[in-house]
Every structure is written in structure tokens, then in C-alpha cells.
C-alpha positions as CSV (number, residue, x, y, z in Angstrom):
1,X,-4.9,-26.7,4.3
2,X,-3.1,-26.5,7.2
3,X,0.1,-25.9,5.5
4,X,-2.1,-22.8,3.7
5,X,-3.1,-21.5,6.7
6,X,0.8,-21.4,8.3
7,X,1.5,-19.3,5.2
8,X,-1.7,-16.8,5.3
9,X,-0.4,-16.6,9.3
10,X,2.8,-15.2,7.6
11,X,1.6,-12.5,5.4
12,X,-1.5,-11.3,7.5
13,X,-1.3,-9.5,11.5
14,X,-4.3,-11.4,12.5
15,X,-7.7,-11.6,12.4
16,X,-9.3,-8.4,14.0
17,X,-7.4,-4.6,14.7
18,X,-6.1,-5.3,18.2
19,X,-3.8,-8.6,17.1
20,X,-2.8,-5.8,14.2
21,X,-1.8,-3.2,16.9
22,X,0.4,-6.0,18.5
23,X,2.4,-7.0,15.3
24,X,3.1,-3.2,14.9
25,X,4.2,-2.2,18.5
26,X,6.8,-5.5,17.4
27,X,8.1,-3.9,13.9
28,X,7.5,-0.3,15.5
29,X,10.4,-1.7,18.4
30,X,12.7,-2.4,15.1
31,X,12.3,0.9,13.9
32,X,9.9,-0.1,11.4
33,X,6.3,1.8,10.5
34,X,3.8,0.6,9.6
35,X,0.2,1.1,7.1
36,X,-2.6,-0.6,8.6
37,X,-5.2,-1.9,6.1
38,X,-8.3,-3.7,7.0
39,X,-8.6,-6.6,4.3
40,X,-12.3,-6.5,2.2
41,X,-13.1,-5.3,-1.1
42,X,-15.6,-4.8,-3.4
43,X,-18.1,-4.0,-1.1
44,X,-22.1,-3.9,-2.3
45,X,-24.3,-3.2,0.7
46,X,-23.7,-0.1,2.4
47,X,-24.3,-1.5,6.0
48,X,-20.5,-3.4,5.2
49,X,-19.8,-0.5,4.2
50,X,-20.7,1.6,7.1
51,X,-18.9,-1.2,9.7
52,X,-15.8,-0.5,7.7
53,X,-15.5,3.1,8.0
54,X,-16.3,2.5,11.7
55,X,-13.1,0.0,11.6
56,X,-11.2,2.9,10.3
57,X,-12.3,5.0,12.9
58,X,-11.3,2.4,15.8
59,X,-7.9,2.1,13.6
60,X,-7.0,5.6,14.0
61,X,-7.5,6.2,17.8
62,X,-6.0,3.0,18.8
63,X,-2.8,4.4,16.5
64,X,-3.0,7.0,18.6
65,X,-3.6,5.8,22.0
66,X,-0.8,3.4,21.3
67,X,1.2,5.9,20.0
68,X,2.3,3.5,16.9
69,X,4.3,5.1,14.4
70,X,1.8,4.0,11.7
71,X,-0.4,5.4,9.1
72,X,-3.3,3.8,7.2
73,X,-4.5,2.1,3.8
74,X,-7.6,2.0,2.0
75,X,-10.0,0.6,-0.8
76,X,-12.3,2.5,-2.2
77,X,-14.6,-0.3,-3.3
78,X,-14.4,-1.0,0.6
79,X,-16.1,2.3,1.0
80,X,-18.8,1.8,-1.6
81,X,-17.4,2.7,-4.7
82,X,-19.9,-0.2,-6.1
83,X,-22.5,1.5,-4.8
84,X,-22.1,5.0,-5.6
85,X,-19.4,7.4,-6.5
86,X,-20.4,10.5,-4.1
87,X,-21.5,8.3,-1.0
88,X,-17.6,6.5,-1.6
89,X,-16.1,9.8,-1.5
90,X,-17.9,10.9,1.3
91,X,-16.8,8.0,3.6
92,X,-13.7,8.6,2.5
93,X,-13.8,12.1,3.4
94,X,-14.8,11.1,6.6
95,X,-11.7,8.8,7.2
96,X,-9.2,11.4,5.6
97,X,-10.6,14.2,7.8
98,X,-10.2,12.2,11.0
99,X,-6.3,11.2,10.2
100,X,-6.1,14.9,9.3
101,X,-7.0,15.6,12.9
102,X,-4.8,13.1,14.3
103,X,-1.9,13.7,12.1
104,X,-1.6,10.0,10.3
105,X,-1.0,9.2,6.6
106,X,-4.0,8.1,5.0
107,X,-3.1,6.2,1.2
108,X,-5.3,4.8,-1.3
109,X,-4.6,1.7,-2.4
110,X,-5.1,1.0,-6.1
111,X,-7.7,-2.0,-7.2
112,X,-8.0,-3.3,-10.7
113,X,-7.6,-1.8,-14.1
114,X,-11.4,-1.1,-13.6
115,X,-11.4,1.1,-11.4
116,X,-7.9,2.9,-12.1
117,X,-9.5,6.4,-13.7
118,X,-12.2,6.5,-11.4
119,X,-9.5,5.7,-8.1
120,X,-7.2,9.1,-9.8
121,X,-10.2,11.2,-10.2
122,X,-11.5,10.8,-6.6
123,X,-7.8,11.1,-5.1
124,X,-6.9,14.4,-6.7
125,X,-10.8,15.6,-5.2
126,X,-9.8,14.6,-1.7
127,X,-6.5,15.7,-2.1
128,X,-7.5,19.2,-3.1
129,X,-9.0,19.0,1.0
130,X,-6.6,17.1,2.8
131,X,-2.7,16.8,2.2
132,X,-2.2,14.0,3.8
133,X,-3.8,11.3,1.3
134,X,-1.6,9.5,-1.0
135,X,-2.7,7.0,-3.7
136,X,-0.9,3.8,-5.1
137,X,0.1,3.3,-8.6
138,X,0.8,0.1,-10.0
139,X,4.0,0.1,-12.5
140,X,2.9,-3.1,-14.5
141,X,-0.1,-0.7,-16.3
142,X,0.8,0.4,-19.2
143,X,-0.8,4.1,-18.0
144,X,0.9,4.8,-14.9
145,X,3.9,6.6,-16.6
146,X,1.2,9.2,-17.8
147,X,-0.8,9.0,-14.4
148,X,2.3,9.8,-12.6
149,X,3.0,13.0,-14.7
150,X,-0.4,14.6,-13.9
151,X,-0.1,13.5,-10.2
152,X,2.5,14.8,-9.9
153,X,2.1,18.2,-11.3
154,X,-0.7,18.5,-8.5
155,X,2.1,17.5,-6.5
156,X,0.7,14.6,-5.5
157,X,1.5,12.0,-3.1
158,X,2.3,8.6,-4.7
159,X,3.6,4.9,-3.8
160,X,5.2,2.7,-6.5
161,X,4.2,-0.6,-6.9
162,X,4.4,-3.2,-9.1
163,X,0.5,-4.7,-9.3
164,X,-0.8,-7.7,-9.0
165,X,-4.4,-8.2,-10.3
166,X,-5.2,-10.4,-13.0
167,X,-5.2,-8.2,-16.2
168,X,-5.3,-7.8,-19.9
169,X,-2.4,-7.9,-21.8
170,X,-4.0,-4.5,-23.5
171,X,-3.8,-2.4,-20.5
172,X,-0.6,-4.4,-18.3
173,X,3.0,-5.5,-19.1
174,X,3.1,-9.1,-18.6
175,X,6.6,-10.4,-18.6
176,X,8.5,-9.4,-15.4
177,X,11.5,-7.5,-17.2
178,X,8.8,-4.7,-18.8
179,X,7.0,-4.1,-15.8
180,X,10.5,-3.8,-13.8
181,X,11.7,-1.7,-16.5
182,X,8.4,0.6,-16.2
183,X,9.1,0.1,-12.5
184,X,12.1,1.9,-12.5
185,X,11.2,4.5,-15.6
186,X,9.0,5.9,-13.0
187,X,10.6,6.0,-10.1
188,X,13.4,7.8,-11.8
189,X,10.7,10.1,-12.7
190,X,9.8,10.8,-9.3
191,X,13.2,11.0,-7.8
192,X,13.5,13.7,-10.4
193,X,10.2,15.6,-10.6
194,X,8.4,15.1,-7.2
195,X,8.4,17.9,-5.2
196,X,6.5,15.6,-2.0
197,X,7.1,13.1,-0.1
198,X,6.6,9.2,-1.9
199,X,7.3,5.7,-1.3
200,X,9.1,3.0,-3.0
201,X,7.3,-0.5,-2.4
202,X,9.2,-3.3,-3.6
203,X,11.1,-6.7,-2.6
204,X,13.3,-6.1,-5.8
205,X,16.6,-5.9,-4.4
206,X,17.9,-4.7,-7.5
207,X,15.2,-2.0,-8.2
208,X,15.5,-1.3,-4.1
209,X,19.5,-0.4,-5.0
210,X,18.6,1.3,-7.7
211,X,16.2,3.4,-5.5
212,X,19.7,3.8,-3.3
213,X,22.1,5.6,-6.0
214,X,18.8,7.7,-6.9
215,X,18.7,8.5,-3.4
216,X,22.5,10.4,-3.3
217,X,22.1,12.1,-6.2
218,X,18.3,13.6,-5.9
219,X,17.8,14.7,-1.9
220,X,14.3,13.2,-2.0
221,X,11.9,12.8,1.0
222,X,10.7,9.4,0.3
223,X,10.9,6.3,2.1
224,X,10.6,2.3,1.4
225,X,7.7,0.0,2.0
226,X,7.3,-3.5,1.8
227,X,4.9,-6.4,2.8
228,X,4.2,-7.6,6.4
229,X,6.2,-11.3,6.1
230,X,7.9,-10.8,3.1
231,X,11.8,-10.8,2.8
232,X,12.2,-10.3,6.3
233,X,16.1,-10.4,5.9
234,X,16.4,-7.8,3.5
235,X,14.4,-4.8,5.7
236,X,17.2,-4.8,8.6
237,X,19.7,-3.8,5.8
238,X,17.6,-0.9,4.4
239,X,17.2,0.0,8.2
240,X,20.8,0.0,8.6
241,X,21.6,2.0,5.4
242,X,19.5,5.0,7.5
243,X,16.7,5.0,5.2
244,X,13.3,4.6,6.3
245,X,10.7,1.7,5.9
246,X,7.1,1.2,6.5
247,X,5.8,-2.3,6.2
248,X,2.3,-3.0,4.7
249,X,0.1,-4.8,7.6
250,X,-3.1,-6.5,6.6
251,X,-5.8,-8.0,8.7
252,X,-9.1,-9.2,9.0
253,X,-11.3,-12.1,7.9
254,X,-11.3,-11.5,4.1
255,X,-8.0,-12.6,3.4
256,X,-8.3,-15.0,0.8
257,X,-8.4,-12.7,-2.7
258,X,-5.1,-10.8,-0.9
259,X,-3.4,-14.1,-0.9
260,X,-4.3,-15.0,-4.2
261,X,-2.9,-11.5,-5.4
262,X,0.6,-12.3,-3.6
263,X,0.5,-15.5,-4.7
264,X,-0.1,-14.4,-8.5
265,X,2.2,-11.2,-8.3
266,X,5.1,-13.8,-7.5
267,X,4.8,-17.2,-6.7
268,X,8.0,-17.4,-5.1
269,X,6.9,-15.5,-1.9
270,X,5.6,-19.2,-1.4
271,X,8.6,-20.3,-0.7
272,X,9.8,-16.8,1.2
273,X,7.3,-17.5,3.5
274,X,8.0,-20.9,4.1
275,X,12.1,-19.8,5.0
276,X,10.5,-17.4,7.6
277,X,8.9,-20.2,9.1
278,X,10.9,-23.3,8.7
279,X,14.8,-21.6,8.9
């Protein structure tokens, strides 16, 4: 266990917001941003709920006060998308409208295969209000290259991932080579067709040098992201080839189904955590 809990120590900023807010003034002093996220999901009683959005709130004006180059990330079922569809919306209305006002990123994470139309409907509604949400999309379902068209001909605001929930073969790409090959069929497609800014979030090196040729021949606004104690050598380099990078910072109690999700996306970050520790 304890072993477990050196690892968790690698890929999550702490426990509560102000132990976040310390890891980022470190990554910010690299010249790295950051996108806070409070771990929870699937939230059923709306007084979690409610404490939640308050965290969000607290989130934003500590970004600010600490001036941390830094925007935020969210779940929907952490804002009661179990519950019901319009309160969810409304709390995230809330949160949106506050980083409106304080001029930070908000994005959407995306959550299971259940939730995938339901996430894209309530996005392009919030986005019609506020310009400054984005929403994830996971390359390993078998949608996304669709999803990404219509996005993006509301000129959406997207960051490409791979996904890592436990899935159906129906509705995901199971072996690795189909979802990197989706992977970079889209990203292609928004080097080509975005006309906003979006994000690249992988460890891939190849996929991330692939991202680099698209780079000098389409003049994108886009930037890389990656996860808080993942392949720490490999984010100096991207730093040093003048793009820009954001990492992913997690924190909070709930950090056990996160894990799991790294763990399952690709066991190997195992032993990528274990190098940042031990060498």
C-alpha cells in the first residue's frame, strides 16, 4: 500500500486546492500552465454538489490572487448531471460565468461513453454564452471523428485525448494502433479545419512529433497538455521547441477511480512514475 500511495503522490497535487496552488506556482516557474481539476465524479446528492461548485469558486480567485497562469477542468456528473440535466447546466453556468469574469479557461472534461451526447449537447449550450469553455474528446470512440466535425463547425473549442474508461468494443477502438491512428485522423482534422484555439493531450512522443510537422505547415493556435507526473523528461523538450504546454493537475480526496483510469489507459505509467521517483 505504501508503495500505491508513493505512486498516487506522483500523479495527484495533493489533497485539498492550496497544496494544488503550490505544485502550480512550481510548473508555472518552468514555464508550464496549468488546468486545475478537483477529483469527484458521479455525484448524486446535490449538497456534494453544491460544495463542489463552491470549490470551483475558491479555485478561481486563488488563480487569481496568485496570479497562476492556469485555467480549470470539470465534470459534469460533479455538478449533478445524475441528478438533473438543467440544475447541471446551471452550476455550470455559474462556474463558466465566474472564469468569464476573471478571464480563465474553463474545459469540460469528457466522462464515459454514457454520458458522451448528453456532455456535447450541454457544451455547445454554454458555449453559445461563454467563449471561453472547451470540452474534451476522447480519440479511442469510435464517434469522435463525427463529434469533432460538428464542433467544430460551431467553432468550437476542443482537447484531444485518447480515453481511458472501461468501454464496449461497440462504441471504442480497443487495440492501441486504431485508437492512435483515430488519434491522429483527428488531430489532422483540426490542424486543418479549426478556426480556434485547441489542445493536443498526449505522452505519445510520436503522435506529439506528429503534432510538430502539423504545426509548420498549418499556423494553428493550439498548444500541448499532458498529465501532472507523467513523462516528466519529455515536457522540457516541447518547452524548448517554443511551443506551449499546460499540464493537467488533479487533487482532492477522490482519487482512487482517476488512478484506476491511468492505470488502465496504460499500465506503463506504473513504471513512469516509479523512474520519477526512484532515478
Amino acid at each position: 500500500m505504501g508503495i500505491l500511495i508513493n505512486f498516487v503522490k506522483q500523479w495527484i497535487a495533493g489533497e485539498n486546492l492550496e497544496e494544488a496552488i503550490e505544485r502550480s506556482k512550481k510548473l508555472n516557474e518552468k514555464g508550464i500552465g496549468v488546468i486545475l481539476n478537483f477529483l469527484g465524479e458521479e455525484l448524486k446528492d446535490k449538497k456534494s454538489v453544491e460544495e463542489t461548485v463552491e470549490e470551483y469558486f475558491r479555485m478561481i480567485d486563488l488563480l487569481k490572487k496568485e496570479n497562476i497562469n492556469g485555467y480549470l477542468s470539470v465534470k459534469l456528473t460533479q455538478l449533478g448531471l445524475n441528478i438533473d440535466e438543467k440544475y447541471c447546466f446551471e452550476n455550470l453556468k455559474k462556474i463558466a460565468w465566474k472564469c468569464f469574469k476573471n478571464s480563465k479557461m474553463l474545459w469540460i472534461d469528457m466522462e464515459s461513453s454514457d454520458y458522451t451526447q448528453k456532455t456535447i449537447d450541454i457544451y455547445l449550450k454554454i458555449f453559445r454564452l461563454y467563449k471561453n469553455v472547451g470540452l474534451c474528446i476522447q480519440s479511442y470512440l469510435k464517434r469522435s471523428e463525427n463529434d469533432v466535425k460538428r464542433l467544430l463547425k460551431k467553432r468550437g473549442i476542443i482537447r484531444l485525448v485518447k480515453g481511458a474508461y472501461k468501454e464496449s468494443e461497440k462504441v471504442v477502438f480497443k487495440k492501441k494502433e486504431e485508437i492512435n491512428k483515430n488519434f491522429l485522423k483527428i488531430m489532422k482534422i483540426l490542424f486543418k479545419r479549426s478556426k480556434n484555439y485547441f489542445a493536443i493531450a498526449t505522452h505519445d512522443e510520436k503522435l506529439i512529433k506528429e503534432a510538430i510537422k502539423l504545426s509548420k505547415k498549418y499556423k494553428k493556435n493550439f498548444e500541448f497538455e499532458m498529465l501532472f507526473g507523467v513523462r516528466e523528461r519529455l515536457k522540457p523538450l516541447i518547452l524548448k521547441q517554443g511551443f506551449k504546454l499546460k499540464v493537467y493537475v488533479p487533487y482532492g480526496k477522490d482519487w482512487i477511480p482517476y488512478v484506476l483510469r491511468r492505470i488502465r489507459e496504460k499500465p506503463s505509467y506504473l513504471i513512469f512514475a516509479f523512474k520519477s521517483i526512484f532515478i
